[in-house]
C-alpha positions as CSV (number, residue, x, y, z in Angstrom):
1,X,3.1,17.2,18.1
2,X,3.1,13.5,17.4
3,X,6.1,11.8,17.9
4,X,6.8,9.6,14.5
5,X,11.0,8.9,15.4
6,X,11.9,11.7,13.2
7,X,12.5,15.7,13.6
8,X,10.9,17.9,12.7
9,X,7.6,16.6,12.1
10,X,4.4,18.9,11.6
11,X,0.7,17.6,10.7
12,X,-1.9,18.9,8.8
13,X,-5.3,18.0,9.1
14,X,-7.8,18.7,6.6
15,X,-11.7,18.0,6.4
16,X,-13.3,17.5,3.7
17,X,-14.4,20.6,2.4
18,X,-10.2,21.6,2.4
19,X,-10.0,23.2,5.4
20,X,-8.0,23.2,8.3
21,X,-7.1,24.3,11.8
22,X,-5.4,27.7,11.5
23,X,-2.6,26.8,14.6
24,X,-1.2,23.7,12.3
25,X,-1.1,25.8,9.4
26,X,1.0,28.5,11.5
27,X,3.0,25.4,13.0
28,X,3.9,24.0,9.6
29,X,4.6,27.5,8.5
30,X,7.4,27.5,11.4
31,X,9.1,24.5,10.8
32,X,12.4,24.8,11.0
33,X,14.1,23.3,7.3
34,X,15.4,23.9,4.2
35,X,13.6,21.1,2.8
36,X,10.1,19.3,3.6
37,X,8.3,15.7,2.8
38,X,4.7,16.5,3.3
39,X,3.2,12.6,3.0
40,X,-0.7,11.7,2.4
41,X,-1.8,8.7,3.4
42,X,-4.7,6.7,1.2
43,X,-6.6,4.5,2.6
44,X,-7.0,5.0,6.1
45,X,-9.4,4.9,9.2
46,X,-7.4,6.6,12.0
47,X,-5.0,9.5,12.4
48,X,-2.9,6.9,14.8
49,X,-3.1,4.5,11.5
50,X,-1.5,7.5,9.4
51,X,1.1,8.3,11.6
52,X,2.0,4.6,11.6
53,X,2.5,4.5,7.9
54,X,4.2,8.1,8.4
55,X,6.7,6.4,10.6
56,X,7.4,3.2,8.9
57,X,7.8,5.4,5.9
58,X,9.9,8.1,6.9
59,X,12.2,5.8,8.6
60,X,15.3,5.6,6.6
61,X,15.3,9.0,5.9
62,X,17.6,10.4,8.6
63,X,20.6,7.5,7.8
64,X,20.3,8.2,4.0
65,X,20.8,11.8,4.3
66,X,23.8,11.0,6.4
67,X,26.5,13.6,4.5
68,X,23.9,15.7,2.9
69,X,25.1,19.1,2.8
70,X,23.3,22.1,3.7
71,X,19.9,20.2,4.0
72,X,17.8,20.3,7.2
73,X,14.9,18.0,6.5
74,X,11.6,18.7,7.8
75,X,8.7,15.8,8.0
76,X,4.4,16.8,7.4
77,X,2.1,14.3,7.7
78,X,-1.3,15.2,5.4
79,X,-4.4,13.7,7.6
80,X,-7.8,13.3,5.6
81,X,-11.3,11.9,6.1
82,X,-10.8,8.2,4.1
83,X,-11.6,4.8,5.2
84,X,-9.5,1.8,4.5
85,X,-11.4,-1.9,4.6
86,X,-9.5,-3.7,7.5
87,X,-9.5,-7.0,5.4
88,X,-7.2,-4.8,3.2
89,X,-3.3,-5.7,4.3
90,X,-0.6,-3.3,4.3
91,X,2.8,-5.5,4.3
92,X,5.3,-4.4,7.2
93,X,3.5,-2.5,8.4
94,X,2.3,-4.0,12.2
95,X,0.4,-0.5,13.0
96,X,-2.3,-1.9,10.8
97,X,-5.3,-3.4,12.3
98,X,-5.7,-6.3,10.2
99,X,-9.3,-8.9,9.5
100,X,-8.8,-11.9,8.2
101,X,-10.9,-11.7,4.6
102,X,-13.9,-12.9,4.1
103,X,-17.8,-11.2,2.7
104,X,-18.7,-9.8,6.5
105,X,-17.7,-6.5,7.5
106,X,-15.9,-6.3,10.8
107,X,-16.9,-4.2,14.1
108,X,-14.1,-1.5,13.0
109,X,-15.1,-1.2,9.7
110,X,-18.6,-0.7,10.3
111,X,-17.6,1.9,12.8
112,X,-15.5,3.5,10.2
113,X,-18.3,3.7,7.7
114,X,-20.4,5.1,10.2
115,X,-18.0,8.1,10.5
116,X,-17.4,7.9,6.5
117,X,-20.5,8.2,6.3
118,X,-22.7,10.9,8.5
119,X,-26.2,10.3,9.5
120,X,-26.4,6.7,8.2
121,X,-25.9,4.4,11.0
122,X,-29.0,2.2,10.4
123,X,-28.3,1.9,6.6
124,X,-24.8,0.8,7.9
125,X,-26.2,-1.9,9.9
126,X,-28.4,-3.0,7.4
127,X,-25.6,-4.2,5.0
128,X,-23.5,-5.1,7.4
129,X,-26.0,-7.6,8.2
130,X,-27.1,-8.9,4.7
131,X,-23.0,-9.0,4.1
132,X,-23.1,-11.2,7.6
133,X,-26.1,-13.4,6.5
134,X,-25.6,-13.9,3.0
135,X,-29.1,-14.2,2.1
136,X,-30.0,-16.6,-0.8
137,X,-32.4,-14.6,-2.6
138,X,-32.3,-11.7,-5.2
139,X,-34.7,-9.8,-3.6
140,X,-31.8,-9.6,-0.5
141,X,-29.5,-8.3,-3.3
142,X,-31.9,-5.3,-4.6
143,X,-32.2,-4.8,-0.9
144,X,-28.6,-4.5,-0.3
145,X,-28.1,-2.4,-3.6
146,X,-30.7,0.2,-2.7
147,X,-28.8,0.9,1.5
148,X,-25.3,0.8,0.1
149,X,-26.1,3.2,-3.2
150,X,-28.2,5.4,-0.8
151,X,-24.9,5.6,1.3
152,X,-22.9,7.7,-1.4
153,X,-26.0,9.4,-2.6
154,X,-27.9,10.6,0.9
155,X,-24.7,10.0,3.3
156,X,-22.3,11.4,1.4
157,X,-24.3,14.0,-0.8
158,X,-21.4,14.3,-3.9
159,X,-22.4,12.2,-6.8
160,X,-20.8,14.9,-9.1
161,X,-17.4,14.9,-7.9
162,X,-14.7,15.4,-10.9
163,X,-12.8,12.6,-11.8
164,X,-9.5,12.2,-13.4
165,X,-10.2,13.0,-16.9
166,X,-11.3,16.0,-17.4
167,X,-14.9,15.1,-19.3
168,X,-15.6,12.6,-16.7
169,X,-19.2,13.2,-15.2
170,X,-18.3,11.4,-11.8
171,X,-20.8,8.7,-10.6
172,X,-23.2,10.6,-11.3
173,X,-27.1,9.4,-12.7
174,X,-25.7,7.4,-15.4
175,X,-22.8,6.0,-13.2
176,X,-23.6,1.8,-14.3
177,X,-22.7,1.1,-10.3
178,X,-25.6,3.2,-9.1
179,X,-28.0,2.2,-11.8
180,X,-27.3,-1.1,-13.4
181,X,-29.2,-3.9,-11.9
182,X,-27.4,-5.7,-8.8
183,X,-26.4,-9.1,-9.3
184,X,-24.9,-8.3,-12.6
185,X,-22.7,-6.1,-10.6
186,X,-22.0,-8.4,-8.1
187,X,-21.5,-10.6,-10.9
188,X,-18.9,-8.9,-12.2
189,X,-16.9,-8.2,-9.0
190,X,-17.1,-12.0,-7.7
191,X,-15.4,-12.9,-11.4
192,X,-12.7,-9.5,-10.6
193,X,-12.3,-11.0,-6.9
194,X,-11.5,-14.6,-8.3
195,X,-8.7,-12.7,-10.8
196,X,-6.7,-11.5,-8.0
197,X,-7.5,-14.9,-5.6
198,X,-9.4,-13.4,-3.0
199,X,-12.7,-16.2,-4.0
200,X,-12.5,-19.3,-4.8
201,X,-15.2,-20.2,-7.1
202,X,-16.9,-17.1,-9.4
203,X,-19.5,-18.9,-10.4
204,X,-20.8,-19.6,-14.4
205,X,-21.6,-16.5,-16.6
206,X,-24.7,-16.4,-17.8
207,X,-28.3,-15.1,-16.7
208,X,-28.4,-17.8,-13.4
209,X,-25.6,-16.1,-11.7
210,X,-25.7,-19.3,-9.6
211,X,-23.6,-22.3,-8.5
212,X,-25.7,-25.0,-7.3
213,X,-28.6,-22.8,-8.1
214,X,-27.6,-20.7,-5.5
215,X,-26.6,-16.9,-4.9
216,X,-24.9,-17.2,-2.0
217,X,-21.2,-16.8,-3.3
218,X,-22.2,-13.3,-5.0
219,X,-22.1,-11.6,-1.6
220,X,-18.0,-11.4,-2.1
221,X,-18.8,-9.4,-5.0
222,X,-21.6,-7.1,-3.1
223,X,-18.5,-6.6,-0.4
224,X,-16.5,-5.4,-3.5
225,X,-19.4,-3.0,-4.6
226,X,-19.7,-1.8,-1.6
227,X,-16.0,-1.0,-1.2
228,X,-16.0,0.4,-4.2
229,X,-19.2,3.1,-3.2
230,X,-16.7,4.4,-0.4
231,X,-13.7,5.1,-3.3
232,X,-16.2,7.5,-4.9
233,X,-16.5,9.4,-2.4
234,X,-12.8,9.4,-1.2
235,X,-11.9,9.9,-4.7
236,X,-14.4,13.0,-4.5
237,X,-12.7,13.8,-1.6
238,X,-9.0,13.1,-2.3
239,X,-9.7,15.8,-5.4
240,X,-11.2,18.2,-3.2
241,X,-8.7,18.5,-0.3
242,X,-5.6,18.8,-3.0
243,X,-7.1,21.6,-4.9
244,X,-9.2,23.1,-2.4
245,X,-6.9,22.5,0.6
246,X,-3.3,21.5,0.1
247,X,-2.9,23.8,-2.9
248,X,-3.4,26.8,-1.8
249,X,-1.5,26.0,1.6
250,X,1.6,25.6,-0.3
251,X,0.9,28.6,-2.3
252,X,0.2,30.3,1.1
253,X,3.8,28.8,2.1
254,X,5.8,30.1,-1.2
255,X,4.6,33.7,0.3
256,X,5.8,32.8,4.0
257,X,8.2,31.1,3.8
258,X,10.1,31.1,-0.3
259,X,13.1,29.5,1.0
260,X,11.2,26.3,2.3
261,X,11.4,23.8,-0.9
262,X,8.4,21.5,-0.9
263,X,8.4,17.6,-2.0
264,X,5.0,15.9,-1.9
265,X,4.4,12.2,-1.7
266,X,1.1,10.3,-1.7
267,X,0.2,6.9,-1.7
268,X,-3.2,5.8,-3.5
269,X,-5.9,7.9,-3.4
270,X,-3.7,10.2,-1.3
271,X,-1.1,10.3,-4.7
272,X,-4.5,11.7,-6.2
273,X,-4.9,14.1,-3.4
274,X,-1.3,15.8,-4.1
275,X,-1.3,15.6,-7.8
276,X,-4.5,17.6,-7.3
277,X,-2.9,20.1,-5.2
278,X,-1.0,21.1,-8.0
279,X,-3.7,22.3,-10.0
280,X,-4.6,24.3,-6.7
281,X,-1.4,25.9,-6.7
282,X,-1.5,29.2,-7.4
283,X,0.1,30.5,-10.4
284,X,3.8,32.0,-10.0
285,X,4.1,29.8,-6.7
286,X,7.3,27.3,-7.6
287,X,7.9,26.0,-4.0
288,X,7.3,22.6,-4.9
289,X,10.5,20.8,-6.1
290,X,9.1,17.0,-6.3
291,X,5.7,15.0,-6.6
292,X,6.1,11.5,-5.8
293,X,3.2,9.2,-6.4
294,X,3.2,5.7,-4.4
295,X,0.9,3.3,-6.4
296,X,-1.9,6.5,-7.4
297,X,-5.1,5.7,-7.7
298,X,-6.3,7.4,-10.7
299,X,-6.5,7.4,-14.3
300,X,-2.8,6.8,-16.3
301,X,-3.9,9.6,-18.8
302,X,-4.5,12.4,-15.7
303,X,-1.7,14.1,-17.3
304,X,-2.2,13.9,-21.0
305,X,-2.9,17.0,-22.5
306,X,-4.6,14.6,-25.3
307,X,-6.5,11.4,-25.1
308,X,-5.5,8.4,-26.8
309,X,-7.9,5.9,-28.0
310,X,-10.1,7.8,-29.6
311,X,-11.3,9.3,-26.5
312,X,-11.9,13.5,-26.4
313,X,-10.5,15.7,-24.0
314,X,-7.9,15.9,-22.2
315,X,-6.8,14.7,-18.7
316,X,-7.9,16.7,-16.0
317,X,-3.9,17.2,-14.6
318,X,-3.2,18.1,-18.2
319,X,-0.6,21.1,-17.1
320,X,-0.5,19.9,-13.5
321,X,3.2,18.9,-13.8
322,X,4.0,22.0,-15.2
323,X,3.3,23.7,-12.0
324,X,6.2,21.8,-10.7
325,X,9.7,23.1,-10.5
326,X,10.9,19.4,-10.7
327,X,9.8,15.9,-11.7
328,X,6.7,14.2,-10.9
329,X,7.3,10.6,-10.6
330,X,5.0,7.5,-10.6
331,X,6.0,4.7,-8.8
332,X,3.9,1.5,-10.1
333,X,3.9,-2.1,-9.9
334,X,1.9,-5.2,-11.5
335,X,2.0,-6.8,-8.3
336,X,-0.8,-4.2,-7.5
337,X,-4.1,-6.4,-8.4
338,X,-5.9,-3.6,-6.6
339,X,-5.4,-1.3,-9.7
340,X,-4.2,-3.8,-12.1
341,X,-7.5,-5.8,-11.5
342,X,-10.3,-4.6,-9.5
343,X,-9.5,-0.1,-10.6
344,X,-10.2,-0.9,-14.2
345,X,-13.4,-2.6,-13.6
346,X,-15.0,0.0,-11.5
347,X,-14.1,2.9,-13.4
348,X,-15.5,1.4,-16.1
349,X,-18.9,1.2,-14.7
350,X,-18.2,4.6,-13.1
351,X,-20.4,6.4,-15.8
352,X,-17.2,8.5,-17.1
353,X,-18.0,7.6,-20.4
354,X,-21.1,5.8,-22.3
355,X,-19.7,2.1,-23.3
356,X,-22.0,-1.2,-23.6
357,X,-18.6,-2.9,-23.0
358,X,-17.2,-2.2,-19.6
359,X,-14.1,-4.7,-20.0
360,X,-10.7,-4.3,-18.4
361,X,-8.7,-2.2,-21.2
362,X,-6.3,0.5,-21.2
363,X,-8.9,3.3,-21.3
364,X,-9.2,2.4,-17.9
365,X,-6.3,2.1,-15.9
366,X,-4.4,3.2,-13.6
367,X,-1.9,5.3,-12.8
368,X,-0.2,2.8,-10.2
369,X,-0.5,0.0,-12.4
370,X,1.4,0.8,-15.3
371,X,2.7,4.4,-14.8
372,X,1.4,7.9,-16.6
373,X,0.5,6.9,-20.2
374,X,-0.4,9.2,-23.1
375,X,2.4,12.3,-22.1
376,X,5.3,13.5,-23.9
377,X,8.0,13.3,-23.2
378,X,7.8,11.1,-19.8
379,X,10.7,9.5,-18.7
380,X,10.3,5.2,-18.2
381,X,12.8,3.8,-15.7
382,X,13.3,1.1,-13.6
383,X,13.7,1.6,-9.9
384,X,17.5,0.4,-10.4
385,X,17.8,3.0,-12.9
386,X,16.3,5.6,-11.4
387,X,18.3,4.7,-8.1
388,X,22.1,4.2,-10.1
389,X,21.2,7.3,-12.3
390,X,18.8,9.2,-11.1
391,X,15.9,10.7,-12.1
392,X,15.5,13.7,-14.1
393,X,15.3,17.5,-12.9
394,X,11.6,17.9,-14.6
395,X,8.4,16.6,-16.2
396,X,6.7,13.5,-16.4
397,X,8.4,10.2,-14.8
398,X,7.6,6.4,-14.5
399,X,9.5,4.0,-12.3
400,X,9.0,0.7,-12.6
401,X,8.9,-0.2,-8.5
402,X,7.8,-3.8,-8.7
403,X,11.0,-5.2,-7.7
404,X,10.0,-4.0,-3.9
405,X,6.1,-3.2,-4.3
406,X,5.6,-6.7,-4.6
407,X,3.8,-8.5,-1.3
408,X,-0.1,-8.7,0.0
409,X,-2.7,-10.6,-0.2
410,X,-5.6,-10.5,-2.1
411,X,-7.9,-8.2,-3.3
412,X,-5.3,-5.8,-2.9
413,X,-1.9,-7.3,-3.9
414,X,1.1,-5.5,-3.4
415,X,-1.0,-2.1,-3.3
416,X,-0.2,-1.1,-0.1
417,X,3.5,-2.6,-0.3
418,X,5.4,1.2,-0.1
419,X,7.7,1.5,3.1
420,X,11.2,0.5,1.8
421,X,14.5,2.3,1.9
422,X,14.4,2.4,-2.1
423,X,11.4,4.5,-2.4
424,X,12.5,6.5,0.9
425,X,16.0,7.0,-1.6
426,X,13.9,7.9,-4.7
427,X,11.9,11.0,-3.0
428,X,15.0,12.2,-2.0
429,X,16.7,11.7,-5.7
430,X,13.3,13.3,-7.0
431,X,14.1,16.5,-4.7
432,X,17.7,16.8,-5.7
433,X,18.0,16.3,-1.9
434,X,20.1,13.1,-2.5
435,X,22.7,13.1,-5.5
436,X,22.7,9.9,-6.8
């Protein structure tokens, strides 16, 4: 087993269909604690990059449970096919391979891609080139829409994955960032980019798209795009490991081990991937003392058993948090510009519901950005609350974690900003592990 500095630490690797090797499975089954912090990663490229962030993460644990009573802490580590950007910084954290930003895509993330995405190598290389090039012409952009669209569509092969409210349809036909016409797109996300300071100039509005006359400075905003065709798959994904996968592994757990209390934490689209797993949990299972969610990338309203804003349905984790025997708590931050600025806009052209005016309001944000919306009761704390006082022993929570989740650079902001001793402290409050 990996060493990660702490004891005992198990790993679970899933693919992306849920499954996962039988001899981890009987490994975390045999771990030997009272309590364990099973951890998924978002965005990512490597196992040696997860267990990176596992390590910086897990840290402080062992010197804040110093005087715990009684508890015997065991670590897991949840592996899972993503892809993480390399131009995408994770602050202190030096395991992360890091590219200096810019519209090209790097030799590691094109290799990553091509493992992302099966069977596609040449259209890989294609927009990796055009992203390289920059090409000042639009038929270079329709060119550049139709390899990176047939990426999530051929490569990947789920345009119908479920999305966070339940009546979503997923980027599906009528998703507007597989159908609507390129530059407009690219458009959009060079204006986004220029919101959080990643570009310079974002060019005029209007039917031009141009500076100069040219279209040269779009190609930060056909980056974007395609960045944001990988989230739909790894938010497919994320969905599909939690309820297909992790779910039923902890319900498999309750049976095998009932005296093993379970606290999940997940960070992005890996907070997705255990919030999911909840919904896969079996019902009567009540193993799972804690859900902390590290800057989640999905919808604020997953929870909400009703829709505000004159939206129908409910949110797809409508009695998720029920299946908890303890709080789920969402740690968020405005310093996060990669929810705050760039999530709103491509959900809204993610074809989960018809609107002529894709713009950056609430009915799109997320869940990371300004913490679960639309659910009551839910608790609303700071992180200096929820540290003197602690949190409390069930439902909904939101914790106000800017006053550490604060650093990056753009796109991404402070998204990535999560290994401190205050959120290491507030997973253990959440578990009743630590009394505050």
């Amino acid at each position: 087993m990996a060493d990660i500095g702490v004891e005992p630490y198990r790993e679970i690797t899933f693919d992306a269909d849920g499954d996962t090797d039988p001899a981890q499975r009987t490994a975390l089954t045999g771990v030997d604690a009272t309590d364990l912090v099973l951890f998924a990663h978002g965005w990512n490229n490597t196992p040696a990059t997860a267990r990176g962030l596992y390590r910086a993460f897990f840290a402080p644990f062992p010197a804040l449970l110093t005087g715990a009573s009684g508890v015997r802490l065991g670590y897991g580590g949840v592996t899972w096919p993503s892809i993480r950007f390399t131009d995408e910084t994770i602050p202190n954290f030096p395991h992360a391979t890091q590219a200096a930003p810019g519209p090209g895509l790097d030799e590691t993330t094109v290799s990553a891609l091509k493992g992302f995405f099966p069977g596609q190598d040449a259209a890989v290389d294609a927009v990796a080139a055009l992203l390289a090039q920059r090409p000042d012409s639009p038929e270079a952009f329709g060119e550049f829409g139709r390899l990176s669209r047939r990426l999530l569509t051929e490569g990947a092969g789920r345009p119908g994955a479920a999305g966070d409210l339940a009546v979503e349809s997923g980027p599906g036909a009528s998703a507007a960032i597989l159908t609507d016409d390129i530059l407009t797109l690219c458009q959009r996300f060079t204006a986004a980019l220029a919101d959080t300071g990643a570009v310079v100039e974002a060019g005029p509005p209007g039917p031009s798209f141009s500076i100069g006359g040219s279209l040269r400075h779009l190609w930060d905003g056909a980056k974007e795009v395609l960045r944001q065709l990988t989230y739909y798959e790894m938010k497919h994904r994320a969905g599909t490991v939690g309820q297909l996968g992790l779910g039923p592994l902890i319900g498999q757990l309750a049976l095998s081990r009932p005296d093993l209390r379970i606290h999940l934490v997940g960070h992005s689209q890996g907070a997705r991937l255990v919030a999911f797993a909840l919904k896969g949990l079996p019902r009567g299972a009540r193993n799972v003392k804690s859900v902390t969610l590290l800057e989640g990338a999905f919808s604020h309203y997953a929870f909400a058993k009703r829709l505000p804003d004159g939206l129908p349905g409910a949110g797809a984790l409508s009695d998720a948090q029920d299946r908890a025997d303890g709080p789920v708590v969402s740690c968020y931050s405005r310093f996060d510009t990669a929810l705050g600025v760039i999530y709103p806009l491509a959900s809204a052209l993610s074809g989960d519901y018809a609107s002529e005016l894709p713009g950056l309001d609430l009915r799109w944000g997320a869940i990371g950005h300004d913490g679960i919306q639309a659910v009551v009761p839910c608790t609303t704390l700071t992180l200096t609350e929820a540290l003197r006082d602690g949190v409390p022993d069930s439902g909904c929570v939101s914790v106000d974690a800017a006053s550490v989740v604060k650093s990056g650079g753009p796109p991404s902001g402070a998204h990535s900003d999560i290994c401190h001793p205050e959120l290491a402290r507030l997973v253990l409050a959440a578990g009743r592990i630590l009394r505050i």
